[in-house]
C-alpha positions in Angstrom: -80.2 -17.6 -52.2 -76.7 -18.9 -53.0 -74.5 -16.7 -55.1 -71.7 -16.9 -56.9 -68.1 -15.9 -56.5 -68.9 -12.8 -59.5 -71.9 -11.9 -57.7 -70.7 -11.7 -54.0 -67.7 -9.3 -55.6 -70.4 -7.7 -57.9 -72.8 -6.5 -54.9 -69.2 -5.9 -52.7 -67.5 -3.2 -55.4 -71.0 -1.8 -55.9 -71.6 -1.1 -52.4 -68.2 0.7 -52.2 -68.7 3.1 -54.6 -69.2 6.7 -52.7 -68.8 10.1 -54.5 -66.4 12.7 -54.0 -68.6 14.7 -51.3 -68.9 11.9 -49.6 -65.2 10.5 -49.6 -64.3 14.1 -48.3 -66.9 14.0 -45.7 -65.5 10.5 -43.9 -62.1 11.6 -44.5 -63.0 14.7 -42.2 -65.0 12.5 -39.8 -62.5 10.4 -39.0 -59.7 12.5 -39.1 -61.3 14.1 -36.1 -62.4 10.5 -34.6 -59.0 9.7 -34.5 -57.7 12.9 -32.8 -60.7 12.2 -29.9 -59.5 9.2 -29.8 -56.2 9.6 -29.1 -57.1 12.3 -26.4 -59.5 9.9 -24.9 -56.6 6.9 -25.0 -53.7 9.0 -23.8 -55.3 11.5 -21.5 -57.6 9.2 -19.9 -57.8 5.5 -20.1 -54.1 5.1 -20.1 -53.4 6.9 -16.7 -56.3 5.1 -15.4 -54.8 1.9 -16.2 -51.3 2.9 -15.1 -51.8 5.0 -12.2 -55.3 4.0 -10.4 -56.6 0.5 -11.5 -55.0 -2.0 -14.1 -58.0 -3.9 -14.5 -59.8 -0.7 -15.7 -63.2 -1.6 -18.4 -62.3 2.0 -20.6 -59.6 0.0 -22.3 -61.2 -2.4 -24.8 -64.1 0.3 -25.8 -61.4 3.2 -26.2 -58.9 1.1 -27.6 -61.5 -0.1 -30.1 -62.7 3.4 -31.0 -59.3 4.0 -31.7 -58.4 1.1 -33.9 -61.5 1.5 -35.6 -60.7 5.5 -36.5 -57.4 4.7 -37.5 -58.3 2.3 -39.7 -60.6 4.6 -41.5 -58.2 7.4 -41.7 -55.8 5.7 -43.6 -58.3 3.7 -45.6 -59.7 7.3 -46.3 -56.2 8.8 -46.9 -55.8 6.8 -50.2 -59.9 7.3 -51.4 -59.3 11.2 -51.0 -55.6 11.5 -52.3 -56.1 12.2 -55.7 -59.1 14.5 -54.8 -56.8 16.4 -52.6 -54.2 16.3 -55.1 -51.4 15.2 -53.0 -48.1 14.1 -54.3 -46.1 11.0 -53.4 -44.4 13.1 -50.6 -46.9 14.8 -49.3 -49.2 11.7 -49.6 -46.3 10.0 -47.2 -46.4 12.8 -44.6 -50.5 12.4 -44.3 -50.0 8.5 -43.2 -47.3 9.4 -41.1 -49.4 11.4 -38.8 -51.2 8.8 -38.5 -48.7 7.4 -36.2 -47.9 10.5 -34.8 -50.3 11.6 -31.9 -52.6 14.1 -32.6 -51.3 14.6 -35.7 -54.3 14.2 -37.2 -55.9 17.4 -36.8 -53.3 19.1 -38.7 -54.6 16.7 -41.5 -58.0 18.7 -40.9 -56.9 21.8 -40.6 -55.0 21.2 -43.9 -58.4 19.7 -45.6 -60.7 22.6 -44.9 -57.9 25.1 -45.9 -58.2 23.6 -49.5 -61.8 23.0 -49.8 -62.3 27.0 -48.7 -59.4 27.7 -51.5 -61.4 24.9 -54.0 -65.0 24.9 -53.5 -66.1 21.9 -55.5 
């Protein structure tokens, strides 16, 4: 079965295509992946690493857990931003905890306020 270059992007934008419900429900699951993840990078692997054993395994599959939630918090940040209704600057403020540690679960906290104060 050989497609074409229509088709392949065809089936790819089709695939992508979530509802709101569901947009909100990753956006939640990974803004709490990435605040476990940051716990489990910062508060265990790294002084592991530093402090017992350099060579320590947790890296790569705690390192990858993180990547891998990041990545899908900010790819989930722009899905969700007009559902949320957030402005340029506020918009701004939600990737910049990205960077920030822990940050993220302020993100949450935010999210469920407004869905309690907008049930859809």
């Amino acid at each position: 079965m050989d497609l074409d270059r229509t088709e392949r992007k065809d089936i790819f934008v089709k695939n992508l295509k979530m509802d709101e419900k569901s947009k909100k429900k990753y956006f939640n699951l990974f803004c709490i992946a990435e605040f476990i993840s940051c716990f489990l990078l910062f508060c265990i692997a790294m002084p592991i690493k530093y402090g017992v054993d350099e060579e320590t395994w947790l890296m790569f599959p705690i390192g990858l857990f993180h990547g891998v939630a990041f990545m899908g918090y900010v790819l989930f940040a722009f899905l969700v931003k007009k559902i949320y209704r957030w402005d340029d600057e506020e918009f701004a403020f939600i990737l910049m905890f990205a960077f920030i540690p822990f940050a993220t679960w302020l993100v949450h906290k935010k999210v469920k306020k407004f869905e309690q104060e907008n049930p859809s």
